[in-house]
C-alpha positions as CSV (number, residue, x, y, z in Angstrom):
1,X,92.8,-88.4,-109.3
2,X,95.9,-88.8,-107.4
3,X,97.0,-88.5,-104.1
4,X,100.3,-87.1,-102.3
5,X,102.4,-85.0,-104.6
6,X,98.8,-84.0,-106.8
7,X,99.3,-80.4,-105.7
8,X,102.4,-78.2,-104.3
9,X,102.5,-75.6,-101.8
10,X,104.3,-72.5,-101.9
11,X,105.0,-70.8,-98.8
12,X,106.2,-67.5,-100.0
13,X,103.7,-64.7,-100.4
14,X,103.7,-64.6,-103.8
15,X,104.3,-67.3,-106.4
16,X,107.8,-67.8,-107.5
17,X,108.4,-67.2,-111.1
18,X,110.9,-70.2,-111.4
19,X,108.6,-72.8,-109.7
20,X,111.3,-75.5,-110.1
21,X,114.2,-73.2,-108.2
22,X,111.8,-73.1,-105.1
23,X,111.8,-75.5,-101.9
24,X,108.1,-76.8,-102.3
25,X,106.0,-78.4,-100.3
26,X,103.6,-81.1,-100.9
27,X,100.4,-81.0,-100.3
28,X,97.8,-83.6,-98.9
29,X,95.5,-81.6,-97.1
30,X,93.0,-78.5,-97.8
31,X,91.8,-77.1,-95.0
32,X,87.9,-76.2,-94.8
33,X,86.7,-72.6,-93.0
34,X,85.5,-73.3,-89.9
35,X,81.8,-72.3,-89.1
36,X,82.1,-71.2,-86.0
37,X,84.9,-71.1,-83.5
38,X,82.4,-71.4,-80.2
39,X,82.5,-75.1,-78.9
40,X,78.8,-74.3,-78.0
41,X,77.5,-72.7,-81.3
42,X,79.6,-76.0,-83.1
43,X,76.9,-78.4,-81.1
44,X,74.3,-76.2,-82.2
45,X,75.2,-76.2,-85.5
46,X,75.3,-79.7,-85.3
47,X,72.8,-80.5,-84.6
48,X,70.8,-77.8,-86.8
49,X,72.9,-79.3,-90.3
50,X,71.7,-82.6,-88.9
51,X,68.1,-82.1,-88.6
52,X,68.3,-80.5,-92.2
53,X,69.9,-83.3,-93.6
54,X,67.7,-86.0,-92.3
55,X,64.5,-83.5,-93.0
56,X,65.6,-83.3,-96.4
57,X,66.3,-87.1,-97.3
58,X,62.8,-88.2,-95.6
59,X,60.9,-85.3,-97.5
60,X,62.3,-86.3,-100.5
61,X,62.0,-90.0,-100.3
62,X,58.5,-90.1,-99.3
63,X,57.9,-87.4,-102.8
64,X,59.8,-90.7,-104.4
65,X,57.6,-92.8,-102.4
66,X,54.4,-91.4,-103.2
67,X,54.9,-91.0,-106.5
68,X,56.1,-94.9,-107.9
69,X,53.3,-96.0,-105.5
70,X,50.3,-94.1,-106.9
71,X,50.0,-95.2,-110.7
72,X,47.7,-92.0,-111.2
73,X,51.3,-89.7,-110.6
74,X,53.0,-92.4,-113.2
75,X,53.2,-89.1,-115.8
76,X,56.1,-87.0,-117.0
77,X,55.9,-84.3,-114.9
78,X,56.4,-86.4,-111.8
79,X,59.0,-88.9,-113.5
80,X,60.7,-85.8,-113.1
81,X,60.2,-84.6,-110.2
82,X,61.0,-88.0,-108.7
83,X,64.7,-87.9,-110.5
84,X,64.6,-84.1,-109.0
85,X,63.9,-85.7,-105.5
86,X,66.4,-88.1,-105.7
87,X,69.1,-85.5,-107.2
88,X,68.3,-83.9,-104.0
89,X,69.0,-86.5,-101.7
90,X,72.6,-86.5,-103.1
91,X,73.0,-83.2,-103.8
92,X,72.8,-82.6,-100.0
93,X,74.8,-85.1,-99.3
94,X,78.2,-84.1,-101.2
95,X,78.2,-81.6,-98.1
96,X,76.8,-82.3,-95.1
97,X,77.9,-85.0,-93.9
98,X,81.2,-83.6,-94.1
99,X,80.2,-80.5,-92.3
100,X,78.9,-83.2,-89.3
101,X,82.0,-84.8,-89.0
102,X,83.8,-81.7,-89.1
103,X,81.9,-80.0,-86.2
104,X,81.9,-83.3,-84.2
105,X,85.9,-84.0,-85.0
106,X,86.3,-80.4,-84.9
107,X,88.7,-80.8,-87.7
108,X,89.0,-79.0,-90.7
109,X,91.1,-81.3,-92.7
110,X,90.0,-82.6,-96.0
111,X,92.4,-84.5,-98.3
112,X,93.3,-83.6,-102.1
113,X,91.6,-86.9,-103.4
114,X,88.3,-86.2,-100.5
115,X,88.1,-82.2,-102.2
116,X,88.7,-83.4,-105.6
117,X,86.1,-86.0,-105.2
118,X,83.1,-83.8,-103.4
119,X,84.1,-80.9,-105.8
120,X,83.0,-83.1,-108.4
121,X,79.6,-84.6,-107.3
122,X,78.8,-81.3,-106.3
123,X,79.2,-79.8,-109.5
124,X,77.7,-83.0,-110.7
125,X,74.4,-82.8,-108.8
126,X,74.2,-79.2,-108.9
127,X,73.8,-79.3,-112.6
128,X,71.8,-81.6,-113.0
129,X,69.5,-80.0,-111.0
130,X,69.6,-77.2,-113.4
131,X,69.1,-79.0,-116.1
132,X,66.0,-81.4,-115.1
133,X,64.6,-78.1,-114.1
134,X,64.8,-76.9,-117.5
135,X,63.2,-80.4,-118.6
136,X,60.8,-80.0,-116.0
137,X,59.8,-76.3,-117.6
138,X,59.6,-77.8,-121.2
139,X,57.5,-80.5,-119.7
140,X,55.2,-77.7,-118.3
141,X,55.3,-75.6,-121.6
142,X,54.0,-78.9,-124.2
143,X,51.4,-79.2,-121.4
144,X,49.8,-75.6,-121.3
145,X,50.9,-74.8,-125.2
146,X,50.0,-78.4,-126.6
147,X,47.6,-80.1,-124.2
148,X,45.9,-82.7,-126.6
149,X,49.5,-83.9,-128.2
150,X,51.0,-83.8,-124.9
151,X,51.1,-87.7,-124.5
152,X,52.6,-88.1,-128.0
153,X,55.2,-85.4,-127.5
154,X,56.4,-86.6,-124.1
155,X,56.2,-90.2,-124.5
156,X,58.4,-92.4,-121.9
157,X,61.2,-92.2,-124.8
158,X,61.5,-88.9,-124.6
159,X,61.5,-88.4,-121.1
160,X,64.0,-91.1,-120.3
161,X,65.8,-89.3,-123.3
162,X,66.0,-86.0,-121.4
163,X,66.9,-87.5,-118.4
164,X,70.1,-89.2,-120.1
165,X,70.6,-85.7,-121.6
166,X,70.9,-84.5,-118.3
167,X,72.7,-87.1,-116.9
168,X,75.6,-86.5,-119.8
169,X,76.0,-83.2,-119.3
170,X,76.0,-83.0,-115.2
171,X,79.0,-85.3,-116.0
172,X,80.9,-83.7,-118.5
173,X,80.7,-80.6,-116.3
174,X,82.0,-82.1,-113.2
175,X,84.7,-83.8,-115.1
176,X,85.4,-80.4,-116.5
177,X,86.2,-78.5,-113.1
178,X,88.3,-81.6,-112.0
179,X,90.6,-81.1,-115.5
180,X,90.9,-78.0,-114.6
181,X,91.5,-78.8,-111.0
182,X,94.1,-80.5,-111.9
183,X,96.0,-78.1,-114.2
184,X,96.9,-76.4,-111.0
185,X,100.8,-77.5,-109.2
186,X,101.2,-74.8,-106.6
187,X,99.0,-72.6,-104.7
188,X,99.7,-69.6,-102.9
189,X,97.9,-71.0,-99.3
190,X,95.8,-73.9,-98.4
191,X,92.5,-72.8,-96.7
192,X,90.0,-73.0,-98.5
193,X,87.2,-69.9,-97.7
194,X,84.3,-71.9,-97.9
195,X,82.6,-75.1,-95.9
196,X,83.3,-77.2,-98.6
197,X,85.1,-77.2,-101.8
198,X,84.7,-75.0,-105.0
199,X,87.1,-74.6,-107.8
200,X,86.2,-70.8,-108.0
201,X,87.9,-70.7,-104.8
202,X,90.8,-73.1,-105.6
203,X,91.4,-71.4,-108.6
204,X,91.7,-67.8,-106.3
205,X,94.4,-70.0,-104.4
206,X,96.7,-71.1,-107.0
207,X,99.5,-68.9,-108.0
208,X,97.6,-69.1,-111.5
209,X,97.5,-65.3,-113.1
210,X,93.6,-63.9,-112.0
211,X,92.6,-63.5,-115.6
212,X,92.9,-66.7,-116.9
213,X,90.7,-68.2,-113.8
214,X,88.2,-65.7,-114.8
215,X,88.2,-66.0,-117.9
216,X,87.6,-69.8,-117.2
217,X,84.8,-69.3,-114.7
218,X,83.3,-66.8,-117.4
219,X,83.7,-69.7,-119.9
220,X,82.2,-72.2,-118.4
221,X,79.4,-70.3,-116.8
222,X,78.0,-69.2,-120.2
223,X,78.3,-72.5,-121.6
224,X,76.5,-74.6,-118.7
225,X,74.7,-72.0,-117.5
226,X,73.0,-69.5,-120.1
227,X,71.2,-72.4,-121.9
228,X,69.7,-73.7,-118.8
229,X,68.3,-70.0,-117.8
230,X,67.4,-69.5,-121.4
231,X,65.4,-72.7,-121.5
232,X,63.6,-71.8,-118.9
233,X,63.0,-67.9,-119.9
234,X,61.5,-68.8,-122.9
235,X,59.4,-72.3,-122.0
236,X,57.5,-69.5,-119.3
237,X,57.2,-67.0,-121.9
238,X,55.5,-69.1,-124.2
239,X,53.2,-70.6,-121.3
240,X,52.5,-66.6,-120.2
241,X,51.9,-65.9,-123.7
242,X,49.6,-68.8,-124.0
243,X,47.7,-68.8,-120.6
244,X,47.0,-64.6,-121.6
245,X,44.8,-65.6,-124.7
246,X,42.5,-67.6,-122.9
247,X,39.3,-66.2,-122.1
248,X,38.3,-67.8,-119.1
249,X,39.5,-66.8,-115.5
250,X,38.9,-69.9,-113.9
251,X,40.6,-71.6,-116.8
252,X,44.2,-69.2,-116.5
253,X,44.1,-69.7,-112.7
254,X,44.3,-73.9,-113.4
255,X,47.1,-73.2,-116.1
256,X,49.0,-71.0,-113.8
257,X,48.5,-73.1,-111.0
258,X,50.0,-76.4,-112.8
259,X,53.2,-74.9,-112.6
260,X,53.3,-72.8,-109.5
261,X,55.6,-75.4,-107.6
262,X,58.1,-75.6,-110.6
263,X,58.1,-71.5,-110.7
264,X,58.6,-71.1,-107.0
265,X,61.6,-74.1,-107.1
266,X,63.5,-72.2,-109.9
267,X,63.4,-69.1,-108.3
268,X,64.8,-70.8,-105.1
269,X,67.4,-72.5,-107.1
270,X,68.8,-70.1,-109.3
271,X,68.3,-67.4,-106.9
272,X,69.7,-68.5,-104.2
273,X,73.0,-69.8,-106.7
274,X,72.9,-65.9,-108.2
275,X,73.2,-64.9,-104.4
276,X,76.3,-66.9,-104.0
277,X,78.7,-65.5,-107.0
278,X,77.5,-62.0,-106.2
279,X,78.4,-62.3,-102.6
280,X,81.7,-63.6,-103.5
281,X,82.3,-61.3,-106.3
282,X,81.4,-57.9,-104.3
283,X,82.0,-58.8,-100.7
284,X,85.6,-60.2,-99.5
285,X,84.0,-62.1,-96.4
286,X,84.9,-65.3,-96.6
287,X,82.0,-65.7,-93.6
288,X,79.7,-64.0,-95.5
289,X,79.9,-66.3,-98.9
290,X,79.9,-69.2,-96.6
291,X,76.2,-68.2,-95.1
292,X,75.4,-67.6,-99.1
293,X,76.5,-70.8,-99.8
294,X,74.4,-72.9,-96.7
295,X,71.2,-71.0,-98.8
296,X,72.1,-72.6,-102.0
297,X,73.4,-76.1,-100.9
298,X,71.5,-76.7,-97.8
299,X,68.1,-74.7,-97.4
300,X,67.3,-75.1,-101.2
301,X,67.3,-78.7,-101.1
302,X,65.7,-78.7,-97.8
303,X,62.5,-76.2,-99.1
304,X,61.9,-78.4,-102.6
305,X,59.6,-81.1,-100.8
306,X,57.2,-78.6,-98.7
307,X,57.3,-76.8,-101.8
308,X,56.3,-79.3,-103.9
309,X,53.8,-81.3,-101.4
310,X,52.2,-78.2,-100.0
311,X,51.0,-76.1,-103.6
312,X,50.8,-79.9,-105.2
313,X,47.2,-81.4,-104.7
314,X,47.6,-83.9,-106.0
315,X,51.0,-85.1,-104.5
316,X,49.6,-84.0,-101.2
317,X,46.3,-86.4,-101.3
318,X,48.7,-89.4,-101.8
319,X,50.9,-88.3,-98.6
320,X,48.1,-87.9,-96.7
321,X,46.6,-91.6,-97.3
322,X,50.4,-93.1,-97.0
323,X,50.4,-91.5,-93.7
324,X,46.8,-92.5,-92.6
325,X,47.8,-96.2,-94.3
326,X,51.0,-95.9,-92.3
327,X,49.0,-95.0,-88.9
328,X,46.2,-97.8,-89.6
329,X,48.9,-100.2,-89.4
330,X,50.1,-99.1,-86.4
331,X,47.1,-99.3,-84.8
């Protein structure tokens, strides 16, 4: 990823036709949209991104904690949810922080290499939480469909397998949007309409004809997307299907209630990401997708730990004693 001379600016208001004819400019800054313009409502927000973000990285590393601590959570359903913890932590962090230095330096800069760069963690991270959900609901499906081979099936080669899985194509999909990132030379304007930055909304800035960017978006969406939503769909109808043709209450409400957490975290996930694109596909308020976007980058990863410690028993037992272990101490 270079640096000065990586993108060109054209300050006409359209895009020239003979790009090499025109005076351009270079480029070494984006600029981010700015939250709020109230000096006040910036030191709120502040410190309300701040509390979130340090929230989030404590909730999630004590679900990390607790789990390599207790060796009765040493199974594949919370192997996973440990990596989903820990994709959390940095998923969060490819925006924040620069949102806190933004509001503090109240600046709105961000360089080529800086965009390039959190453009690709964040498709990076974002991903792979898609995908070690969709593990995560497979993991859930061989345990309610096939309880007694459920330690051969998911053996720790399997499940560091997935993960790998995962890990692969997080990174080929980040390393996709860069490419194509850097395909562009000139843009029409440099603001970008968003708090941080997203290739659907660099590729609306380039003087690139709107069909091919959509066609690209289309693309890629289908390719990364409709298998992870597809995996999921059919791992929970299988488990409905299943936990239906049992004939005991009791027995359907345990079932059902092993993968409540997972449900209610998928929901959050892809909802709140469905909430984004449709915001900025129907509505032209760059305000408005930005408020979408704080749903799906900030408060989802923010929710996944109360989520998963409040509905998970037995992850909530083993918080409970690290915190009365934690106070004995003290004392």
């Amino acid at each position: 990823m270079g640096g000065e001379g990586m993108f060109s600016l054209e300050h006409e208001d359209r895009c020239p036709g003979d790009k090499e004819a025109q005076n351009l400019t270079h480029v070494t800054d984006f600029l981010l949209l700015r939250i709020s313009e109230d000096p006040k409502l910036q030191s709120m927000l502040f410190w309300f991104f701040l509390s979130m973000y340090l929230i989030t990285e404590m909730g999630n590393l004590l679900i990390i904690l607790a789990i390599s601590s207790d060796p009765h959570l040493h199974t594949p359903m919370y192997f996973f949810l440990s990596i989903l913890s820990l994709d959390d932590i940095c998923f969060i962090s490819t925006t924040v922080p620069k949102i806190l230095v933004n509001l503090q330096s109240h600046s709105r800069a961000i360089s080529c290499v800086g965009c390039l760069t959190q453009m690709c963690l964040f498709i990076f991270f974002g991903c792979m939480d898609g995908m070690l959900l969709t593990v995560m609901a497979y993991d859930r499906f061989v345990a309610i469909c096939h309880p007694l081979n459920y330690p051969l099936i998911m053996n720790p080669h399997l499940c560091f397998s997935l993960v790998l899985l995962s890990l692969v194509v997080s990174f080929l999909e980040g390393e996709l949007h860069v490419w194509m990132a850097l395909q562009i030379t000139h843009f029409m304007e440099m603001e970008i309409p968003n708090f941080f930055c997203d290739l659907s909304q660099i590729l609306d800035l380039s003087c690139r004809d709107t069909f091919s960017n959509d066609v690209f978006k289309y693309v890629v969406a289908i390719i990364y997307g409709f298998p992870t939503i597809f995996g999921i769909l059919l791992s929970y109808y299988k488990m409905i299907s299943s936990v239906l043709r049992i004939p005991s209450s009791g027995r359907k409400y345990k079932a059902f209630s092993t993968c409540g957490s997972h449900l209610s975290v998928v929901c959050l996930f892809f909802g709140t990401a469905l909430g984004v694109y449709v915001e900025s596909a129907v509505s032209h308020s760059s305000r408005g997708s930005a408020v979408s976007s704080v749903m799906y980058t900030v408060v989802t990863p923010f929710l996944n730990p109360f989520i998963y410690s409040l509905r998970n028993r037995d992850l909530k037992s083993v918080l409970i004693r690290l915190f009365k272990q934690g106070a004995d101490t003290r004392s």
